[in-house]
N, C-alpha and C positions, 0 to 999 in steps of 0.2 A: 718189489716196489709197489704202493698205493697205486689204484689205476689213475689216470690222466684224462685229462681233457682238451681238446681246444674250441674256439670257434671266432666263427670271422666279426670282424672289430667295425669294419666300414666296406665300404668300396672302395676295389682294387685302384687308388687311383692317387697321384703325388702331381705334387709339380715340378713338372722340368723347367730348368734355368731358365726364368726370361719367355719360356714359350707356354705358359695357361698348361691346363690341363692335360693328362694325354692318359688312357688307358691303361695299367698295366696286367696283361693276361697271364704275364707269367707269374704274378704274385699266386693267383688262383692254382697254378702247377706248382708252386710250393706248397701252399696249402695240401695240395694233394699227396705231395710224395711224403708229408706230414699224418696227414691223416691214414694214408695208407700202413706206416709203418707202424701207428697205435694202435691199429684195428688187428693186423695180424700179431701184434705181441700183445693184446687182451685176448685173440683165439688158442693164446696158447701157444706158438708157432716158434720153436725154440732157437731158431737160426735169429729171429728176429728180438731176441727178449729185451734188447735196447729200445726197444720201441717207445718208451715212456718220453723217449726225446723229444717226442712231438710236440709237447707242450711247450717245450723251450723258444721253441722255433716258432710257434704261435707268438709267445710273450713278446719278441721280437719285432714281429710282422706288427701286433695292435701295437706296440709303442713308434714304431715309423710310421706307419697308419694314422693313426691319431695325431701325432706332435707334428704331422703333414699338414691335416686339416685345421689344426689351432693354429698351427704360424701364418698360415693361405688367411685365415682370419686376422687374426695380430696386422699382419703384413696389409691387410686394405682396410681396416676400420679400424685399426687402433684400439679394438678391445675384443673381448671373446665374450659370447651373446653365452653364458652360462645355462642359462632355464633352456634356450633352443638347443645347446650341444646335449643337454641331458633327454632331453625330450626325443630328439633323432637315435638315443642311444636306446630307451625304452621302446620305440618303435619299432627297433632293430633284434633287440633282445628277448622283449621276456613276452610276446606273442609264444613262440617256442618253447621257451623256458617254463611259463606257465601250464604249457601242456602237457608240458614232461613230468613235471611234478605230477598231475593229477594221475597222469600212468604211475608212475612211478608209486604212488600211496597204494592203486588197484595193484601193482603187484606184489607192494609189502604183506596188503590185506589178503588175496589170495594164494600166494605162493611160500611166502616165509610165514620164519615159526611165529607164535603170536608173543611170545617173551620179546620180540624185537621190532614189535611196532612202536613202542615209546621210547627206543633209541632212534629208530629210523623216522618218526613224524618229529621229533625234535632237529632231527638231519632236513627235513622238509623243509621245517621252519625256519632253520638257519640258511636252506641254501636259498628260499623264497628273499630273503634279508640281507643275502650277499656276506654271509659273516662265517660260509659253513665251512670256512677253510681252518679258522681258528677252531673252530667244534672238532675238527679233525685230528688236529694239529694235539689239541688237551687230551683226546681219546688216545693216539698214538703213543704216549708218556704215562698212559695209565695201566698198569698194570695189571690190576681187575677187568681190563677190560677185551683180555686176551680171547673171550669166545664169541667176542660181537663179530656177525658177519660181514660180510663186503655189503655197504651201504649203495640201495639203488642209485644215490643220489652223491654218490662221491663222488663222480666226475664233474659237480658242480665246484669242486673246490677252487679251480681256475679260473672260472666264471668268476667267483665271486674277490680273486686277488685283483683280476681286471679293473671288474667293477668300482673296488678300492681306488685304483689307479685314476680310474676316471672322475673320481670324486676330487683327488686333490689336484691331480696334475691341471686341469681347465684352471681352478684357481689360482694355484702359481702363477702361472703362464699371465691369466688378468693381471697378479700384482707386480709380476715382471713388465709388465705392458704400460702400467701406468705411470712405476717408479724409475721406469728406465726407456722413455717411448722412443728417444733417439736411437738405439744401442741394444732393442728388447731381443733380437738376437743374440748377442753375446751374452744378454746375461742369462736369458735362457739357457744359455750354454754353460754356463759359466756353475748356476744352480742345480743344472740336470745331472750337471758333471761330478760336481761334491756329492749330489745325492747320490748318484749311480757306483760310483768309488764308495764311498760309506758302505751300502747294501750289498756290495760284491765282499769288501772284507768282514763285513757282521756274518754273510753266509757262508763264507767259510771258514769261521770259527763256529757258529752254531752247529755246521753239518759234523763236523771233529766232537762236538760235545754233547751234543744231543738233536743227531738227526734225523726221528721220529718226529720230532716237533719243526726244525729245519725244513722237512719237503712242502709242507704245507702254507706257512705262515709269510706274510706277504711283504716284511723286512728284509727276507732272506734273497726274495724273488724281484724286488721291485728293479733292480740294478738288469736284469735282463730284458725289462720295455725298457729301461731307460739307455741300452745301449741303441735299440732300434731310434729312440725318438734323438739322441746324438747324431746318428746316421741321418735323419730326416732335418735336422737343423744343418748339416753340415753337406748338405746333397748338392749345391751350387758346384764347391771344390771339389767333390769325388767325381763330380762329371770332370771336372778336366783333367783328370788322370789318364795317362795314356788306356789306348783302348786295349790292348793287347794285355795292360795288367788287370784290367776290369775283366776282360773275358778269362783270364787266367784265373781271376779271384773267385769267380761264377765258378767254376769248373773243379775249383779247389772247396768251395761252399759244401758243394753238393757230396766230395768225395768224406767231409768231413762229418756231414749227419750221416753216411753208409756206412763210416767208420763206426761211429758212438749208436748207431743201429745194430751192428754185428755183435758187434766187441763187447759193447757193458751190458750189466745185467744187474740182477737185482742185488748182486754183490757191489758193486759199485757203489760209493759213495757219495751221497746227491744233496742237495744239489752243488752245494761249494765248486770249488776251481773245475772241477770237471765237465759241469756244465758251461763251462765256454768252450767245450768243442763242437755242442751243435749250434750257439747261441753265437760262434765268430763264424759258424758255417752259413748259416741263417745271414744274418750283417753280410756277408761277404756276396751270397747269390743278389740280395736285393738291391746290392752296390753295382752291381755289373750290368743290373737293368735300370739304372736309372738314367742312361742315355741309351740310346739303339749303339751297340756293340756288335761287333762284328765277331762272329765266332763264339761269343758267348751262348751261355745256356737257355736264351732266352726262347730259340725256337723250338727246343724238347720240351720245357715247359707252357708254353703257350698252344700247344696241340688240344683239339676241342676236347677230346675224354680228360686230360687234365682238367680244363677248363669249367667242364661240367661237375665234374669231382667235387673243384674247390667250391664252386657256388653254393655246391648243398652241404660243406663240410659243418658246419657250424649246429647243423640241425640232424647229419649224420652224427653227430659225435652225442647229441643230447638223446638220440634215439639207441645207440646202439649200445651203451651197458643196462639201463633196466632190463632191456629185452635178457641179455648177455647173464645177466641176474637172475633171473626169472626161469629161462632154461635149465642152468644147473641148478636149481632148487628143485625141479621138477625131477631133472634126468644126471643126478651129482656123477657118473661114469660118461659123462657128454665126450665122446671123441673129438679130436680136434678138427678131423675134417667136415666135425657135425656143425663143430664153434666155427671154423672160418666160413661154412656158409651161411650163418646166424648172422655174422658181420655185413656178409654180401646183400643178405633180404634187408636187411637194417637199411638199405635204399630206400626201401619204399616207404616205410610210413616217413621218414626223411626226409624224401621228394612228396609227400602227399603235405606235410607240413608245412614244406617250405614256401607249396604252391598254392596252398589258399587257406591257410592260418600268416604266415609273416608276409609273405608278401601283400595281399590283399590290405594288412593292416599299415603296413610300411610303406605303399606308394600311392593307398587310397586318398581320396581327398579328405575323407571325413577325421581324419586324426590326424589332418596337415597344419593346424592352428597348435602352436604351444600348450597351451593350457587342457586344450583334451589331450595332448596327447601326452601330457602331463598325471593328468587325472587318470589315465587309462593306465598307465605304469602303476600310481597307486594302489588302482583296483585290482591288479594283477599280482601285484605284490600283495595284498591282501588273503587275496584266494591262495595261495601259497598257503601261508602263513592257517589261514583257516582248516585248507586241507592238511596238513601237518596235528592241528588240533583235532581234527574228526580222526584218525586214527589212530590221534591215543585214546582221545573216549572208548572209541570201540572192544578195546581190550577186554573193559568188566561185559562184553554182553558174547563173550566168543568160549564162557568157561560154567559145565553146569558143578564142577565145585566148589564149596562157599568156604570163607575164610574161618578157619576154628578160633573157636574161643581160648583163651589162655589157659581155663582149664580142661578146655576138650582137647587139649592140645600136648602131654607129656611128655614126648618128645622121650629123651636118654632115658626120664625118668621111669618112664613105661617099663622100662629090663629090669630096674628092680622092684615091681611089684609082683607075685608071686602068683594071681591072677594068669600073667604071661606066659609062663613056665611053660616050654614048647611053643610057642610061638616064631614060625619061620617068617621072618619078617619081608625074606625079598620072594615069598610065593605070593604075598598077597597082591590079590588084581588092581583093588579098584576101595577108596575112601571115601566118605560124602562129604567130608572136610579137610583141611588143611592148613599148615601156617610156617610160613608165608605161602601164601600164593605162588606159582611159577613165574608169575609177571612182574611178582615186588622181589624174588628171590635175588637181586644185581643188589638190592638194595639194603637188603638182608645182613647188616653188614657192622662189624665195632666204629663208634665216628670217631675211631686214633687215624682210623684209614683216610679219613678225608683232608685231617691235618697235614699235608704236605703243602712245602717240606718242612714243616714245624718240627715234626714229630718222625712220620712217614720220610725219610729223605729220597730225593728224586735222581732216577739215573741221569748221570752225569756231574752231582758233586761226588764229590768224595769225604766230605767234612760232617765227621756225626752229629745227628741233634738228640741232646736227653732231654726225654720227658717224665714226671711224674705222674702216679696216678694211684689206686689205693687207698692209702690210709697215706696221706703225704706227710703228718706229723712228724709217724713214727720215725723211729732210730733201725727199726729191723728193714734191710733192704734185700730188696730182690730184683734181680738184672733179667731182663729179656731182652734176646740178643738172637738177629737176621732179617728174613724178612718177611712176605706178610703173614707165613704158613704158620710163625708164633703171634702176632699181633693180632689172626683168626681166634686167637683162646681172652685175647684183652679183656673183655666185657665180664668175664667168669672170675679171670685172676683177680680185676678190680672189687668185682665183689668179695673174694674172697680175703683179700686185703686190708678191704677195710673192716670186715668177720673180726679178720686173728690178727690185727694192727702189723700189714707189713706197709710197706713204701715201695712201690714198681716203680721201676726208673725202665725207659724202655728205651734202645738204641737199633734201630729197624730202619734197613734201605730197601726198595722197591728189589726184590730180583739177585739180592745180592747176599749167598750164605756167608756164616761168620767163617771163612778159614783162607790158610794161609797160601792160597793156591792161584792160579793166574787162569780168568775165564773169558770164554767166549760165549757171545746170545745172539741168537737169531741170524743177520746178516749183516752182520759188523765184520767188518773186513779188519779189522787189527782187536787186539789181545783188549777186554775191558776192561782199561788199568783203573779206572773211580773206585770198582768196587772191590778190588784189592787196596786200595789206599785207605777206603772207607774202614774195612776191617784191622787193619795197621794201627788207625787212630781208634778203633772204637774198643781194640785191648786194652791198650793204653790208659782208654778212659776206667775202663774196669777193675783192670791192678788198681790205677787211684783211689775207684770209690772203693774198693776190697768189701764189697757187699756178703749179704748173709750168706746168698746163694744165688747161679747164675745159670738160665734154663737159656737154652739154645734150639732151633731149630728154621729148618729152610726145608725148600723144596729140591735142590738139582742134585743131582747123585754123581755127576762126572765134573772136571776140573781138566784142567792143560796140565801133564808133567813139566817138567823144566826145561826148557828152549826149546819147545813144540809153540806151534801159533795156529795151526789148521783144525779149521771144525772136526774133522777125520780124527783127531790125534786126543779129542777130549776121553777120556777113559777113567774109570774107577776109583783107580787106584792113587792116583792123583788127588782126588777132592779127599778122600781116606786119611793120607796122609797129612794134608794140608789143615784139615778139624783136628787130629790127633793132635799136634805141632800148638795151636793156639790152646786147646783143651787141657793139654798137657802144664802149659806154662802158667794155666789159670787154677791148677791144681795145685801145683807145686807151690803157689805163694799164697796156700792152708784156706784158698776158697771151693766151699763147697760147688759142685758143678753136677746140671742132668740136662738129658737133652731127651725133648718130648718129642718121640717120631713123628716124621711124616706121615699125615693121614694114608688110605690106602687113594690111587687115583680111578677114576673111569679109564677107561682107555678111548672112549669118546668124552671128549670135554663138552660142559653143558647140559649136563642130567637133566635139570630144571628146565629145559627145553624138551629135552626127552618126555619128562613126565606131560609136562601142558600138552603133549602130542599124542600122548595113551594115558590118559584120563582112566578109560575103561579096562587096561592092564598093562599097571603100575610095575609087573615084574619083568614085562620086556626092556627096563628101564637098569636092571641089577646089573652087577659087573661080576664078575671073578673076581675073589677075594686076593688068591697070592698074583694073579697078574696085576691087579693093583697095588700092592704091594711092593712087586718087581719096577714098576713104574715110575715109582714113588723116589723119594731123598732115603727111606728106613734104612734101605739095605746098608748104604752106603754109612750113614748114622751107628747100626749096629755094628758095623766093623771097626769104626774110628771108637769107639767105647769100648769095643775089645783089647784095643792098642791102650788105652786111658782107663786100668781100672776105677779108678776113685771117682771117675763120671757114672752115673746113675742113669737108667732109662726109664723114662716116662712112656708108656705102650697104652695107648686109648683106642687101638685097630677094634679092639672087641667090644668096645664100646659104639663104632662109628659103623663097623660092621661084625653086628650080633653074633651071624649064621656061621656056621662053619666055615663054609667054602663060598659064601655068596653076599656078595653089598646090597643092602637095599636100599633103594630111592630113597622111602619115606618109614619113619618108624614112630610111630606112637604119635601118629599124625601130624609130623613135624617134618616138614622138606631138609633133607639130612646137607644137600648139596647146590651152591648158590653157581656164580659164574667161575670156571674155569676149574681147578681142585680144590677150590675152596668149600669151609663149612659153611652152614648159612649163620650167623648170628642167634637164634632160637634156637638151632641143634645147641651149638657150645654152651648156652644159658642153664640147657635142660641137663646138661652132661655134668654140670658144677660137682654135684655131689662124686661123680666118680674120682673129678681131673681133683678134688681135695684129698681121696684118696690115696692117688697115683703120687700126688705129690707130699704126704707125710712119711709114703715109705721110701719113695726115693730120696729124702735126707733122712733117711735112720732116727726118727725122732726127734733131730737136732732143731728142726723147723717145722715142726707139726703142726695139723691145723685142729681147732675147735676140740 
């Protein structure tokens, strides 16, 4: 699961029925046994790997919190003072938050690789802006973006779903107030309620369809503050519930978050239905303490060390992943008992924060008027925002290699000039040039990839999209068909296309090979039917067009056999049969078929990270040729061709790596490798002449180029 975050919303403090204000200490001991459970399941601590609950339970707390303190409003002045609810919020917020950022940029700059400071100062910027949940949210779906590290600043993504909340909800709330001043309870209720209902069923159909994007994004989430702020409108009647079910309900709360702490894990499916087990756990303890109960949980959690806990949780939780970051970049073998005492120190700069960075600014007189303390939010939100900018600048001053020129730059072409002849291309140390850069290398990339889902279709449909490209006149057609390990050759085919007048029609899903087999990715807990359905329909589409010729390639080498479902059970032989079976049927109805292997892999993904980090020897950066190989979709590819004489294979290994037995980084001054197993865009450009090759003899003449 992405890491999490919480942090405290207001003061621990509601209105009991009829009687003003009154303390609640025990909110502060949930917060804690919230906090605590995040920090050991970011240590690592595998008893605890549920721990991501915490944030649920947070979501909860700020919408009881909050929708306490606007109805206390509502309820004696008849409107909600907008600019002072937002102002008390910035006094509360982003003293901290802006601190953290600034750590946070010093640890991107000194501890991570420098390829990931213009992911990570974009992360800055958005979480300065309160929007970086969505930046998460579009990373998570993106495919390419499989080598990006854990973002210092990703625990801001809750932060900023919050922040959302508090944007609209004050306004509802005003124009429920105005339009409804007799009744602004009920309707309150009445609009929390639709909204809250909505948000819980959008999230769990999003998490079922694509919940990479689901954890993040703050439609899926809003329905969990809005059960707390239901609680908080409806807190009158739950005090007069007998006491005996309030103390039961406490007591059942609590066993509910130990439950979904133990139990789930990153296999779990999130957020959808599931998360109402710590999110009715959460509701259930803060029910039990909104009148003094007898027997309830209210006196375990209200014990001072809770007490203390919760107070600083807020500035605990923004201190304790950069550090948490920082460390494993330093010491990537970090044991866990190294990680849960990282967690424990994470107190102190926490307590040094809270005690004279936010407090001082939050109780001082001098930012007690509106409008500075207004302006001071601005300003802080600025610095964010700026600090996120100085750490991309800094990229071009942290690299003494300069970007090659086009022709200083040959790239594939380099092998065949005769100049070369023994040239071992992964001994060599060190370049004065190159191109791309390792810092542009993400970006290094054909623009079919950015087209989703126009083009590129995104996991979780299933419904293929053809695009043209080429010579789109023409009458000769050529089908490229998977996902993006053939869409990596685009730029080349296209030129090629338009050369010797073909028409590329391309049919390409994120992650999803062309066959006929039933798979699993990542930690998806059920079988991923889209992209079996996707291949279904994108045969289909193929017999139709009954093109010239139809090249196929992916990256995964295993497949689910038939009524297998467990990651354990993906195997070979499976995905083997399942390419033969489609290949086969695309043969048989007199269409030519080749399939251009899988590049060879790193066995560390991220070369281009590798290289920006030995500048000075480029060969610590090589891989082993047949372990990449082995790694790779080939193996699996050259077996299903073996089952499918009349498919053709397209082999460019010797092309992508020259040397015998060795990959190199860079060849012919060209960064061979972008993010993940991918080419970079100027490798494939520079390789044309070969892949025209590969491809006249793998159709026998029938499709030849130039």
């Amino acid at each position: 699961m992405p890491v999490v975050a919480q942090h405290r919303s207001d003061d621990s403090t509601l209105t009991k029925p009829d009687h003003g204000r009154t303390l609640r200490l025990d909110i502060e001991g949930m917060r804690t046994i919230a906090v605590g459970s995040v920090l050991v399941a970011h240590a690592g601590v595998s008893w605890f790997a549920g721990g991501f609950v915490g944030v649920d339970v947070f979501f909860v707390l700020s919408g009881f919190l909050i929708t306490g303190l606007l109805a206390r409003e509502v309820s004696r002045t008849g409107r909600v003072r907008i600019a002072n609810f937002w102002a008390r919020r910035m006094k509360r917020l982003l003293p901290a938050s802006a601190t953290v950022l600034l750590f946070s940029a010093v640890v991107t700059y000194v501890y991570l690789p420098i390829t990931q400071r213009e992911d990570f100062g974009g992360d800055i910027k958005a979480a300065a802006l309160y929007v970086v949940n969505w930046r998460l949210a579009s990373r998570g779906v993106d495919y390419l973006a499989e080598d990006i590290g854990q973002s210092p600043v990703q625990h801001y993504w809750s932060l900023a779903v919050e922040e959302q909340f508090y944007l609209i909800w004050p306004l509802l709330m005003l124009a429920i107030g105005v339009i409804a001043a007799k009744r602004w309870k009920l309707g309150a209720f009445v609009a929390l309620g639709g909204l809250t209902v909505a948000s819980f069923i959008w999230s769990v159909m999003q998490t079922e369809s694509s919940p990479a994007t689901a954890y993040f994004v703050s439609t899926t989430r809003v329905w969990e503050l809005g059960l707390g702020a239901l609680l908080a409108l409806s807190a009158a009647r739950v005090a007069r519930l007998p006491s005996v079910l309030l103390a039961a309900g406490g007591w059942l709360g609590i066993a509910l978050i130990a439950y979904a702490v133990l139990f789930f894990d990153s296999n779990t499916t999130w957020p959808g239905a599931n998360a109402l087990v710590p999110t009715v756990g959460a509701a259930l303890m803060i029910a039990s303490g909104i009148t003094r109960t007898p027997g309830s949980p209210q006196r375990l959690l209200s014990l001072a060390p809770m007490v203390w806990i919760g107070g600083l949780s807020y500035s605990i939780y923004l201190w304790h992943w950069p550090i948490l970051v920082a460390a494993q970049a330093e010491y990537p073998d970090l044991r866990v008992r190294w990680t849960v005492l990282l967690m424990i120190l994470s107190i102190i700069p926490a307590w040094l924060c809270h005690r004279y960075i936010e407090n001082p600014v939050r109780f001082g007189t001098f930012f007690k008027p509106t409008g500075r303390a207004l302006a001071m939010g601005a300003t802080l939100t600025a610095l964010g925002v700026c600090t996120g900018l100085l750490l991309n600048a800094s990229v071009g001053l942290s690299s003494d290699v300069k970007e090659a020129s086009v022709k200083g730059s040959p790239g594939a072409a380099a092998l065949l000039d005769p100049a070369n002849k023994g040239v071992v291309w992964s001994d060599i140390k060190s370049v004065e040039s190159m191109r791309p850069l390792p810092v542009d290398a993400p970006k290094d990339r054909p623009p079919l990839y950015d087209k989703q889902p126009e083009c590129q279709v995104a996991p979780g449909d299933p419904k293929p999209q053809l695009c043209e490209f080429g010579d789109t006149s023409s009458d000769r057609v050529v089908v490229i068909v998977g996902d993006s390990k053939i869409v990596q050759w685009e730029t080349a085919l296209s030129d090629l296309g338009k050369r010797e007048g073909w028409k590329l029609v391309q049919i390409t899903k994120s992650a999803c090979p062309f066959t006929d087999a039933s798979l699993r990715t990542g930690n998806r807990q059920k079988v991923w039917t889209d992209c079996r359905q996707w291949g279904q329909q994108a045969l289909k589409d193929i017999l139709d067009l009954h093109p010239d010729l139809v090249i196929a390639s992916h990256r995964k080498g295993t497949a689910l056999p038939a009524g297998k479902t467990g990651q354990g059970d993906l195997d070979q032989a499976a995905m083997v049969k399942g390419m033969a079976s489609y290949w086969r049927t695309i043969t048989d109805a007199g269409i030519p078929m080749a399939v251009l292997l899988d590049n060879p892999e790193p066995k560390t993904e991220g070369v281009y990270e590798c290289v920006a980090q030995h500048e000075k020897d480029l060969s610590a950066c090589a891989f082993d040729k047949s372990d990449g190989e082995r790694r790779s979709g080939a193996a699996a590819q050259l077996k299903a061709a073996a089952e499918v004489p009349a498919v053709k294979v397209i082999d460019m290994s010797n092309v992508i790596c020259p040397d015998a037995d060795r990959c190199a980084p860079v060849i012919g001054n060209v960064l061979v490798y972008r993010q993940g197993t991918h080419l970079t865009r100027t490798f494939v450009d520079s390789a044309e002449p070969q892949l025209a090759a590969a491809l006249a003899k793998a159709a026998d003449g029938r499709f030849g180029t130039g």
